[in-house]
Structures are given as C-alpha cells and as structure tokens.
MIMAR-873034 format. One record per residue: y, x, z of N, C-alpha, C in turn; residue number from 1; residue in one letter. Coordinates in steps of 0.05 Angstrom, whole numbers. Atoms other than C-alpha are relative to their C-alpha. Example, Ala and Ser with C-alpha at 12.3 -4.5 7.8 and 13.67 -1.06 7.14 Angstrom:
// MIMAR-873034
<n.v = -24	n.u = 18	n.w = 0	ca.v = -90	ca.u = 246	ca.w = 156	c.v = 24	c.u = 18	c.w = 0	k = 1	r = A>
<n.v = -24	n.u = -16	n.w = -1	ca.v = -21	ca.u = 273	ca.w = 143	c.v = 22	c.u = -15	c.w = 14	k = 2	r = S>
//
This chain:
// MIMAR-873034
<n.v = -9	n.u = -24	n.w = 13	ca.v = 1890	ca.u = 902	ca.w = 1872	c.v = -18	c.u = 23	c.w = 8	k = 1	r = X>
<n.v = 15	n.u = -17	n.w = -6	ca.v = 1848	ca.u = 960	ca.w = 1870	c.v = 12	c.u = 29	c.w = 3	k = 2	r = X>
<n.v = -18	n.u = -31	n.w = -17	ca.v = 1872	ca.u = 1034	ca.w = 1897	c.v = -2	c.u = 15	c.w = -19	k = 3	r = X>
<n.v = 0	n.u = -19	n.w = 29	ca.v = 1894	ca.u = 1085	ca.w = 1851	c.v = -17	c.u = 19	c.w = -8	k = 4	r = X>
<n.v = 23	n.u = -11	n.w = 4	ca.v = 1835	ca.u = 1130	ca.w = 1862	c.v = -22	c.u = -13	c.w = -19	k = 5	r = X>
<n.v = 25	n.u = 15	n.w = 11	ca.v = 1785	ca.u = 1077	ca.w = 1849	c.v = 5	c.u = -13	c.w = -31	k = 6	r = X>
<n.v = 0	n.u = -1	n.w = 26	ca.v = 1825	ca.u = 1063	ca.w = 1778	c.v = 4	c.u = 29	c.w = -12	k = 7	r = X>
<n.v = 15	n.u = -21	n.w = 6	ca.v = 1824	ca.u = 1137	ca.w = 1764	c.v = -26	c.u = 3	c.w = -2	k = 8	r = X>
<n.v = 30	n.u = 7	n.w = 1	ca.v = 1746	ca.u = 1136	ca.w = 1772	c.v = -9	c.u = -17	c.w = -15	k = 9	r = X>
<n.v = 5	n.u = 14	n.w = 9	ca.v = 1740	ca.u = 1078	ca.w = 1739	c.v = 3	c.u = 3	c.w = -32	k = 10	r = X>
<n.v = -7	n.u = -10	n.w = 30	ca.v = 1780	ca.u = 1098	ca.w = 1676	c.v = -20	c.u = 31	c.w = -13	k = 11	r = X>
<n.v = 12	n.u = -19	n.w = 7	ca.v = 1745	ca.u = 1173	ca.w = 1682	c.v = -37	c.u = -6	c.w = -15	k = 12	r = X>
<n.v = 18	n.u = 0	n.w = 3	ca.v = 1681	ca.u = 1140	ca.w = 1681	c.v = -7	c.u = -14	c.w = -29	k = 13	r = X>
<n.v = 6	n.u = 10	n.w = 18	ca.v = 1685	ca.u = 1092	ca.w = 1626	c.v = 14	c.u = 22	c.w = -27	k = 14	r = X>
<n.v = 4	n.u = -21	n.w = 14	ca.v = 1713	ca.u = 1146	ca.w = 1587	c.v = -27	c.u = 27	c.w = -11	k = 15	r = X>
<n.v = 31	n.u = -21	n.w = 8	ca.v = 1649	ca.u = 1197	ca.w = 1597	c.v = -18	c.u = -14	c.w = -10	k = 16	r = X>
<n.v = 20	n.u = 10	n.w = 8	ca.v = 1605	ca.u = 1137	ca.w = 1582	c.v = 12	c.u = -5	c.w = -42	k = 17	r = X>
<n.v = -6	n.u = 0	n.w = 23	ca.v = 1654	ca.u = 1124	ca.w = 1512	c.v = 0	c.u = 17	c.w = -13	k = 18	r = X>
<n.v = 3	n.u = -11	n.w = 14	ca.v = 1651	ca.u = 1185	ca.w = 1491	c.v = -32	c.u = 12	c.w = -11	k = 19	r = X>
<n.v = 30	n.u = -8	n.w = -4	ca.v = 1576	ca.u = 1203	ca.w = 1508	c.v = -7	c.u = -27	c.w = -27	k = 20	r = X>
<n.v = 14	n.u = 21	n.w = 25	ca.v = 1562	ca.u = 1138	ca.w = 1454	c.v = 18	c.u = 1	c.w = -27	k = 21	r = X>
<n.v = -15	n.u = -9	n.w = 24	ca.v = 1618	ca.u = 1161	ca.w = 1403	c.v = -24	c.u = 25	c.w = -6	k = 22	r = X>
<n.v = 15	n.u = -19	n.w = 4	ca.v = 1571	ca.u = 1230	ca.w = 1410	c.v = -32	c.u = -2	c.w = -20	k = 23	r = X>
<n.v = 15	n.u = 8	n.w = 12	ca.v = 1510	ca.u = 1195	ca.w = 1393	c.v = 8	c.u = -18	c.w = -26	k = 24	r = X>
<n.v = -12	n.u = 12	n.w = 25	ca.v = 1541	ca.u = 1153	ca.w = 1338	c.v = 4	c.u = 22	c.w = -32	k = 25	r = X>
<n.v = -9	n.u = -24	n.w = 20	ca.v = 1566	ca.u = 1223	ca.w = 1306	c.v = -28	c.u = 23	c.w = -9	k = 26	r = X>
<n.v = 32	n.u = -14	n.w = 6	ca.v = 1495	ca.u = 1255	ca.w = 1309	c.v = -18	c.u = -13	c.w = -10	k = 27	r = X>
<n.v = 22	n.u = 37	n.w = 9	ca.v = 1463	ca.u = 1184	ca.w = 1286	c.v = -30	c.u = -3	c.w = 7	k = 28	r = X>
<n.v = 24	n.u = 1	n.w = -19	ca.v = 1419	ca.u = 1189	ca.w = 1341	c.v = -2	c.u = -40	c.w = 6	k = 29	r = X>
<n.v = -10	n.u = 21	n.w = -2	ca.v = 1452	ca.u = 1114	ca.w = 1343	c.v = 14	c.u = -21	c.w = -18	k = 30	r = X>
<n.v = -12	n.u = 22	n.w = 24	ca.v = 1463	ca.u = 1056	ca.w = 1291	c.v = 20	c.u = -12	c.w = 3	k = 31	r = X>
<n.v = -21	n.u = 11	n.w = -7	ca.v = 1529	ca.u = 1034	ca.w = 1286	c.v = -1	c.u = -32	c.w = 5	k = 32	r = X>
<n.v = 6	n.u = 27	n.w = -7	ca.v = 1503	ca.u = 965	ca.w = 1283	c.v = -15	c.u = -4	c.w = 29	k = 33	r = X>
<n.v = 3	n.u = 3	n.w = -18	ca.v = 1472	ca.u = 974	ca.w = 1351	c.v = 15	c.u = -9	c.w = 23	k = 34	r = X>
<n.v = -8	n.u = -12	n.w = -27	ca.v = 1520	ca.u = 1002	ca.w = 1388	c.v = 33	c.u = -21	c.w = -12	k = 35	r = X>
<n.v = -21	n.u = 13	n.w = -3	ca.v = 1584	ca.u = 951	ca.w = 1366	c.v = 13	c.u = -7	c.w = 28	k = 36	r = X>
<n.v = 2	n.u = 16	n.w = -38	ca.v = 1568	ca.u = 910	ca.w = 1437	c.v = 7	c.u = 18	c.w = 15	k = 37	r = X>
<n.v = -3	n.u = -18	n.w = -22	ca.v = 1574	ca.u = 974	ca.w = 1469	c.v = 27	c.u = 10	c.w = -5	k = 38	r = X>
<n.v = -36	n.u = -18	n.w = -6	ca.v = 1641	ca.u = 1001	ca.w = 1444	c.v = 20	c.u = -21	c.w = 3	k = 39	r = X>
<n.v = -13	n.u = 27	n.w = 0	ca.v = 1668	ca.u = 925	ca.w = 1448	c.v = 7	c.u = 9	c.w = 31	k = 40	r = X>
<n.v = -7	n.u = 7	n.w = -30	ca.v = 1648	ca.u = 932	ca.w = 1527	c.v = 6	c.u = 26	c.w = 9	k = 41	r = X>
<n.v = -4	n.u = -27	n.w = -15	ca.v = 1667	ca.u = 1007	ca.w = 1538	c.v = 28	c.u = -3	c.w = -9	k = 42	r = X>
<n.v = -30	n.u = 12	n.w = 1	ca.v = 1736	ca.u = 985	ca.w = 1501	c.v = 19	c.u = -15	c.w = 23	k = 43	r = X>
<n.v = -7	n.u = 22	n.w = -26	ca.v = 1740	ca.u = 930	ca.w = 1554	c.v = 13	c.u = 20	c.w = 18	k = 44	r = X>
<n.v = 3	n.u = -13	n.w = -31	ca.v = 1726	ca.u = 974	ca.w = 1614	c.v = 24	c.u = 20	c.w = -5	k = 45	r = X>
<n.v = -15	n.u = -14	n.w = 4	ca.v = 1774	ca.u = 1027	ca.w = 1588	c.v = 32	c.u = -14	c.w = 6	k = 46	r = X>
<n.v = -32	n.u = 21	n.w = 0	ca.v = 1836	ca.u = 977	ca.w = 1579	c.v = -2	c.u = -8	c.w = 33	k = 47	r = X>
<n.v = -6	n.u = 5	n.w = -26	ca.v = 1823	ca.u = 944	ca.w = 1647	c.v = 1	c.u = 15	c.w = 23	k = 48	r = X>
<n.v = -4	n.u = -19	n.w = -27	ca.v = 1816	ca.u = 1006	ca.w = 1686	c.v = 31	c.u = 8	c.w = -1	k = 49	r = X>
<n.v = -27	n.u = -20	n.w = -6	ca.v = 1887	ca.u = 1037	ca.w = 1662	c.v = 19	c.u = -31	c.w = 5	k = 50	r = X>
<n.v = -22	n.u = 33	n.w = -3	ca.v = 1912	ca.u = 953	ca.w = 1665	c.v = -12	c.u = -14	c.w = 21	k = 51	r = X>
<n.v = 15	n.u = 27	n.w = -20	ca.v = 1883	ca.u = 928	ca.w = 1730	c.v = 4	c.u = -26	c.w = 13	k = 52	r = X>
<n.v = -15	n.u = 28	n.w = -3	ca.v = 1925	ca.u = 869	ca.w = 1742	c.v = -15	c.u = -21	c.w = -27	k = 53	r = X>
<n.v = 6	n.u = 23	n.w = 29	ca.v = 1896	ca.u = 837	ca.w = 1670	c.v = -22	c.u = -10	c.w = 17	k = 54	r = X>
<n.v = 14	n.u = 15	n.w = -7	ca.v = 1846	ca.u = 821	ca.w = 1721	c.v = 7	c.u = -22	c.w = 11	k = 55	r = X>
<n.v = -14	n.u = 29	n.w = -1	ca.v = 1885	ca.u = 773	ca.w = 1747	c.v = 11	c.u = -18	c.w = -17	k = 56	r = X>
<n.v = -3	n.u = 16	n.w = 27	ca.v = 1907	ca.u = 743	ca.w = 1682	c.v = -16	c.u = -14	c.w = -8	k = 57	r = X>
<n.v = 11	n.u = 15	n.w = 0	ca.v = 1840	ca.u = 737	ca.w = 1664	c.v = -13	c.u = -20	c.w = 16	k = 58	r = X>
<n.v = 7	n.u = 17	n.w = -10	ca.v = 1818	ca.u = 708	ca.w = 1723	c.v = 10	c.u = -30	c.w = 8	k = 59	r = X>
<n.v = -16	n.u = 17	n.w = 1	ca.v = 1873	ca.u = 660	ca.w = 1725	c.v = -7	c.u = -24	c.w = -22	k = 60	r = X>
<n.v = -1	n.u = 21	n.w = 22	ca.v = 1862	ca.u = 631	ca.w = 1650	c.v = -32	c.u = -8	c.w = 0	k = 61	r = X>
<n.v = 33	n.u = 13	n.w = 8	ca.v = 1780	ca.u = 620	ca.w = 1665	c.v = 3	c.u = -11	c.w = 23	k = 62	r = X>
<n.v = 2	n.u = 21	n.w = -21	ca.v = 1806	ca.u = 584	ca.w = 1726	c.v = -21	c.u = 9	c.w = 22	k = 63	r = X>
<n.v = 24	n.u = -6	n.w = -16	ca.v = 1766	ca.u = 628	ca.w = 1777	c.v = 17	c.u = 12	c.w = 20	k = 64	r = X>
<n.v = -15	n.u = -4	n.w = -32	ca.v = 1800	ca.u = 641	ca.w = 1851	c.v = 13	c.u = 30	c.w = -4	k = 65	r = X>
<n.v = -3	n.u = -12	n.w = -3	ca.v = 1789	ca.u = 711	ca.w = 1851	c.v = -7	c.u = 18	c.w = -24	k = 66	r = X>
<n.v = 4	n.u = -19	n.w = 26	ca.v = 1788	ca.u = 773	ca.w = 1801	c.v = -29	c.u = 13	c.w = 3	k = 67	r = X>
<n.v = 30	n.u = -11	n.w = 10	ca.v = 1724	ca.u = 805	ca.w = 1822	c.v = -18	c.u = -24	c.w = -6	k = 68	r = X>
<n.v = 15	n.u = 14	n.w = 5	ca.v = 1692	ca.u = 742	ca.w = 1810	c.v = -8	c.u = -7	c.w = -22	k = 69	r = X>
<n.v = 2	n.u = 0	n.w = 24	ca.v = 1710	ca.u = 738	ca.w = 1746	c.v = -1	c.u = 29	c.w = -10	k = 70	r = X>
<n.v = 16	n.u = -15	n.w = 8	ca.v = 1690	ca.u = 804	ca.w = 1737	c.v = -28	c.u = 7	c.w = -1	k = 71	r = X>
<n.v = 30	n.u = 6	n.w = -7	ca.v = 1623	ca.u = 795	ca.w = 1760	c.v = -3	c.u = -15	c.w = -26	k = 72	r = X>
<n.v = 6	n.u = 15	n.w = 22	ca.v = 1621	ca.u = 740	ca.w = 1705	c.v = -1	c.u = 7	c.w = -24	k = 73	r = X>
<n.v = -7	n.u = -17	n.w = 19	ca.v = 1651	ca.u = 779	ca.w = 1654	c.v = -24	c.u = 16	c.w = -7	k = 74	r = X>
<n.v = 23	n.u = -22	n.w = -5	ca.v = 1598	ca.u = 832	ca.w = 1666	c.v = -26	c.u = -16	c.w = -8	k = 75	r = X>
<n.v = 16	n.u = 21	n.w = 11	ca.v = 1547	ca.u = 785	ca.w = 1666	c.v = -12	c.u = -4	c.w = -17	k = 76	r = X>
<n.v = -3	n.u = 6	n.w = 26	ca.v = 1560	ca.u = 759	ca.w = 1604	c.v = 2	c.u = 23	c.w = -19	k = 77	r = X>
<n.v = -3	n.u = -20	n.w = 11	ca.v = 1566	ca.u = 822	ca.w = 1578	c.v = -30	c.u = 5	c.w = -10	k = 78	r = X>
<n.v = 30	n.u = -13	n.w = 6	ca.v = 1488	ca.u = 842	ca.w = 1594	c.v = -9	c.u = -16	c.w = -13	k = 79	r = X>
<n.v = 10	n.u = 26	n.w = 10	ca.v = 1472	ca.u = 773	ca.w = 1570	c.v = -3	c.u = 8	c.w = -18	k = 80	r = X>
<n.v = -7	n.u = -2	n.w = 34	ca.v = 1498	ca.u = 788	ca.w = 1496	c.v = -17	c.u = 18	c.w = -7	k = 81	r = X>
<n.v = 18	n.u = -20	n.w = 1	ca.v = 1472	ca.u = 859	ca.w = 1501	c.v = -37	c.u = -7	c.w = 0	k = 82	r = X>
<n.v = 16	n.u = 11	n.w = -9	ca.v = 1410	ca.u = 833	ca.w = 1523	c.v = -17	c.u = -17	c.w = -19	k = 83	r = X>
<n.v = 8	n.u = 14	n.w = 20	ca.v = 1408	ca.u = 781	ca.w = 1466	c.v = -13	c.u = 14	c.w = -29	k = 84	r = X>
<n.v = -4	n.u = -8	n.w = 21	ca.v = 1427	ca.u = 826	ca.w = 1414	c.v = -30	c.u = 18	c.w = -5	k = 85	r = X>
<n.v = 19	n.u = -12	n.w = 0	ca.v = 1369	ca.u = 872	ca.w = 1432	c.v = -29	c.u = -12	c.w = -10	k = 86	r = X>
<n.v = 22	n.u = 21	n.w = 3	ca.v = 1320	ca.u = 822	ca.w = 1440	c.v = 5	c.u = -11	c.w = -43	k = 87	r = X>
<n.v = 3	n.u = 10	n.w = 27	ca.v = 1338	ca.u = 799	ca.w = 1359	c.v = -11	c.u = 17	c.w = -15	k = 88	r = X>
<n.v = 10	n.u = -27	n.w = 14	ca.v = 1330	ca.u = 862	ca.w = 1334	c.v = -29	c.u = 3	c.w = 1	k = 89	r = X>
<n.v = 35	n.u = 2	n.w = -6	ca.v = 1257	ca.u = 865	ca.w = 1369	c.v = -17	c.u = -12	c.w = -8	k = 90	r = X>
<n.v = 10	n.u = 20	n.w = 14	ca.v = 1243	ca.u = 804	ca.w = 1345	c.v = -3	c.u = 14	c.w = -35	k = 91	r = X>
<n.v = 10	n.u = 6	n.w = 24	ca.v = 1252	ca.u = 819	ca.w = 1276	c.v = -10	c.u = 30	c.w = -6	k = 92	r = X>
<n.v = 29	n.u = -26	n.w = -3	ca.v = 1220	ca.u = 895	ca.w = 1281	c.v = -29	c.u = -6	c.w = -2	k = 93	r = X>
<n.v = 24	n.u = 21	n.w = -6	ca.v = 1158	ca.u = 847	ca.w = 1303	c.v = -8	c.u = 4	c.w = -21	k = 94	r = X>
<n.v = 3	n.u = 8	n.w = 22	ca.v = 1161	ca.u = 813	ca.w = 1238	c.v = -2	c.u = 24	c.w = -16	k = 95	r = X>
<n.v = 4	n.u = -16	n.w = 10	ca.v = 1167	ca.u = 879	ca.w = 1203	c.v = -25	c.u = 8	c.w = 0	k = 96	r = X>
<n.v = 23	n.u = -10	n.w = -3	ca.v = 1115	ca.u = 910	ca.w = 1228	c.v = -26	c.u = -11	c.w = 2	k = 97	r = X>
<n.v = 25	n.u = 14	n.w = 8	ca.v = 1064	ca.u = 850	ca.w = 1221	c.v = 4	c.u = 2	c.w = -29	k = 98	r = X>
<n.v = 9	n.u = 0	n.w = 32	ca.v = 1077	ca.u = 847	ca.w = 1147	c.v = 2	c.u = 28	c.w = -10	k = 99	r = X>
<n.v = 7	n.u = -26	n.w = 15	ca.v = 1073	ca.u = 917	ca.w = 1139	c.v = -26	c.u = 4	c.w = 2	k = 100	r = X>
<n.v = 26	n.u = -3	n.w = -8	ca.v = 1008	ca.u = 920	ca.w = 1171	c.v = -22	c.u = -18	c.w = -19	k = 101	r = X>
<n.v = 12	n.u = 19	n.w = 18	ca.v = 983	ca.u = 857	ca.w = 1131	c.v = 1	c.u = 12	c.w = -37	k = 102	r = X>
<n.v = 11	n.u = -9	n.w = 29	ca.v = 993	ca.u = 894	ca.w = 1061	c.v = -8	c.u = 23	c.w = -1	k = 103	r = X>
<n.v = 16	n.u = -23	n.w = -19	ca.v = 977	ca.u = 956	ca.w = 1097	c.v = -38	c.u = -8	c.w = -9	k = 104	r = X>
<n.v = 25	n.u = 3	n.w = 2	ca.v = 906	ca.u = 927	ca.w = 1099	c.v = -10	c.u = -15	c.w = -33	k = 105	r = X>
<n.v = 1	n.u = 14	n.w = 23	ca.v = 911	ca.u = 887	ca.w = 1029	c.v = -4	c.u = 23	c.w = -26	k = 106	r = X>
<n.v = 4	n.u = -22	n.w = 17	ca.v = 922	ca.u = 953	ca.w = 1000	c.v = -25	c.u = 15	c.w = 5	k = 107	r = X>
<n.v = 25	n.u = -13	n.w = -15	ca.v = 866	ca.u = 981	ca.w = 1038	c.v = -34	c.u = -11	c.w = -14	k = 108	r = X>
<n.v = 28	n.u = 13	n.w = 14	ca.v = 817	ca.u = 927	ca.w = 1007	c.v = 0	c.u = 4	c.w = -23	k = 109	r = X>
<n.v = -8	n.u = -8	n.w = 22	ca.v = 845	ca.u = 941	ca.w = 943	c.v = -15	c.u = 26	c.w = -17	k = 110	r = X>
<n.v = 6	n.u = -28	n.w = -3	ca.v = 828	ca.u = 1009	ca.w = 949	c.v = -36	c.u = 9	c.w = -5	k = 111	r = X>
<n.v = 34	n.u = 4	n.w = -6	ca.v = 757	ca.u = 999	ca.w = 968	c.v = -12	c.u = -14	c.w = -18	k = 112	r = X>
<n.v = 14	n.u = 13	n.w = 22	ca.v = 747	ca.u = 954	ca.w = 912	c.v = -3	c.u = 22	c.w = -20	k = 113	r = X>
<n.v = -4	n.u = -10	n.w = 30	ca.v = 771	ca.u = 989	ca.w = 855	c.v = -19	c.u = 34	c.w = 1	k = 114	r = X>
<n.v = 27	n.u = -28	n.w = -5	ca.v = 730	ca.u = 1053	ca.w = 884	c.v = -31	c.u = -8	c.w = -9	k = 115	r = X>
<n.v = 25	n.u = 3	n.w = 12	ca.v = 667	ca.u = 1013	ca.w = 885	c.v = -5	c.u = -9	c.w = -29	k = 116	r = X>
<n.v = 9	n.u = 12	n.w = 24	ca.v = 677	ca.u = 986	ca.w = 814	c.v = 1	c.u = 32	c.w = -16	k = 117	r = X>
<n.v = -4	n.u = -16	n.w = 28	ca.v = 693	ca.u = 1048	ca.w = 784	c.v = -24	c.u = 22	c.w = -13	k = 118	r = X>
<n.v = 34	n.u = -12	n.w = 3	ca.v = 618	ca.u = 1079	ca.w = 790	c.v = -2	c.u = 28	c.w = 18	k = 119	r = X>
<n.v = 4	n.u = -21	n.w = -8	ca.v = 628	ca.u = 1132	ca.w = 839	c.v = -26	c.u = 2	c.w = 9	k = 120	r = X>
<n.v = 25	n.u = 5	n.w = -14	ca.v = 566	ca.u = 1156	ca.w = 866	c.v = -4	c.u = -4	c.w = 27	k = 121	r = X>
<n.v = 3	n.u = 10	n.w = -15	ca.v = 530	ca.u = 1139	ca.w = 928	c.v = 15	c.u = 27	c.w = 22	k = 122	r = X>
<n.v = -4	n.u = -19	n.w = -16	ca.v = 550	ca.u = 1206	ca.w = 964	c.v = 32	c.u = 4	c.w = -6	k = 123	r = X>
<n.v = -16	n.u = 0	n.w = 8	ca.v = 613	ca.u = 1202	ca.w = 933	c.v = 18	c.u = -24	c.w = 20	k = 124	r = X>
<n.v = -12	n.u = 18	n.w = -28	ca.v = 637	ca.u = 1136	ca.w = 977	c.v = -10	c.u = 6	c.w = 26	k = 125	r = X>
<n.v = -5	n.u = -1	n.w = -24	ca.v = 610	ca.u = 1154	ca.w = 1033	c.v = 21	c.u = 15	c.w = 13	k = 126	r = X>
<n.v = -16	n.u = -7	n.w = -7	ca.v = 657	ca.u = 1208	ca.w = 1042	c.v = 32	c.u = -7	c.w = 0	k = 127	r = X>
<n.v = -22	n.u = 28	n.w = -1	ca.v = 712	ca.u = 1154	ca.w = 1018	c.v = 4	c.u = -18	c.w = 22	k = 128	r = X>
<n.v = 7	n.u = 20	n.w = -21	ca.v = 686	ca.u = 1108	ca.w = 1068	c.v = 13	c.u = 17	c.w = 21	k = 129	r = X>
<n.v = 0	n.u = -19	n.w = -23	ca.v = 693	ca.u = 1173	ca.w = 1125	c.v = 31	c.u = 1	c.w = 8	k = 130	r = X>
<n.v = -30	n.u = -4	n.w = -4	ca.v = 758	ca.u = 1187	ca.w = 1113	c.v = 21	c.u = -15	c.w = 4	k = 131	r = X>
<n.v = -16	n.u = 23	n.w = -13	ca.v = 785	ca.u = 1125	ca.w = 1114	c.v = 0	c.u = -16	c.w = 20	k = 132	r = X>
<n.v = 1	n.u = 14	n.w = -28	ca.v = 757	ca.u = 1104	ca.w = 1176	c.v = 11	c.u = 16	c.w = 19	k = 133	r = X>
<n.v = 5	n.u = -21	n.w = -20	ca.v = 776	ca.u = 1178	ca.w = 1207	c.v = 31	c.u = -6	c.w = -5	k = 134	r = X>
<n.v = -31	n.u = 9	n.w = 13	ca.v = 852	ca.u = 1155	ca.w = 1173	c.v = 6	c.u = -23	c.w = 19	k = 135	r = X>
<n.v = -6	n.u = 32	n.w = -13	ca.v = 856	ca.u = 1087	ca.w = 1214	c.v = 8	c.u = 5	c.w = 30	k = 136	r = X>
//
C-alpha cells in the first residue's frame, strides 16, 4: 500500500503531464493519432493513483507476488508499445520520403530534357543548369 502523500503526488503528477498533452493536442502541435498511447497510459496512471489497491487486483489476475512488480511490467510494456508505435510511423516516413525524392529527381530529368529540346540557347541553359544546381 502506498502512503497518502505519495498517491497525492502521483495523481498531481499524472494530471500536469495529462493536461500538458490535452494542451498540445488543442494547439495541434500533436496528432491525435500519435498521442492515443499516451492518453491510454496517462488514463491508466490517473485511475491507479486515486485507486491504489487495483494494484493488487491487477497483480493478482497476471499471477505476479507483488504489485510493484507488476507495475514495473505494466510500465514496461507500456514503453514497448510506445516504442513500437513510434518506430512504425518512422518506418513509413522513410518510405515517404524515398519516393518523394525518387520523383523529386524524375521530375528533375524531365525538366532538363524538355529544356534541352525546346532550343533554348547556349547561354540560356547555362543559367538553367546554375540554378538548379544552386536549388539542390
């Protein structure tokens, strides 16, 4: 059982961190698709600070001795997801940003063709040529 201070503190805190990411949410400094994982586990933390016995509930039904142990795990598993979720996103940013780059340059040859066919003169591409290398 943890002391009534340290669930005051506990509740104060996961409060300043829930509202500090409602704040960003409302300024859309923050994608609501981001930040799900985060109000899932700032929900959590909120409920178990003002319910601190559910730690013994849960630690009871995952079959684990003690409650901080299964809080540790909990937690854990928490950064894990977080962790994952981040990493997918990155991943497919990646992919974005290689195929933008790839027609990025497709347009680029494009460009340079249809310039040299169209008869500009010789002083005429070079300064084509300049600017698009001073562009890159």
């Amino acid at each position: 059982m943890i002391s009534f201070k340290l669930q005051i503190i506990l509740f104060l805190g996961s409060l300043f961190c829930f509202i500090i990411l409602l704040n960003l949410l409302r300024k859309y400094r923050l994608e609501l698709k981001y930040s799900m994982l985060w109000i899932a586990v700032m929900g959590s933390s909120i409920v178990l600070s003002i319910f601190p016995n559910m730690f013994d509930i849960v630690s009871e039904a995952m079959g684990i001795e003690l409650p901080v142990n299964a809080l540790f795990l909990l937690s854990l598993v928490g950064v894990l997801l977080i962790m994952f979720s981040l990493t997918l996103e990155v991943s497919k940013a990646s992919v974005k940003i290689k195929e933008l780059s790839q027609e990025l340059g497709l347009i680029k040859n494009e460009v340079k063709r249809l310039k040299q066919n169209s008869g500009c003169g010789a002083a005429d591409n070079n300064i084509i040529v300049e600017r698009e290398n001073n562009n890159v």
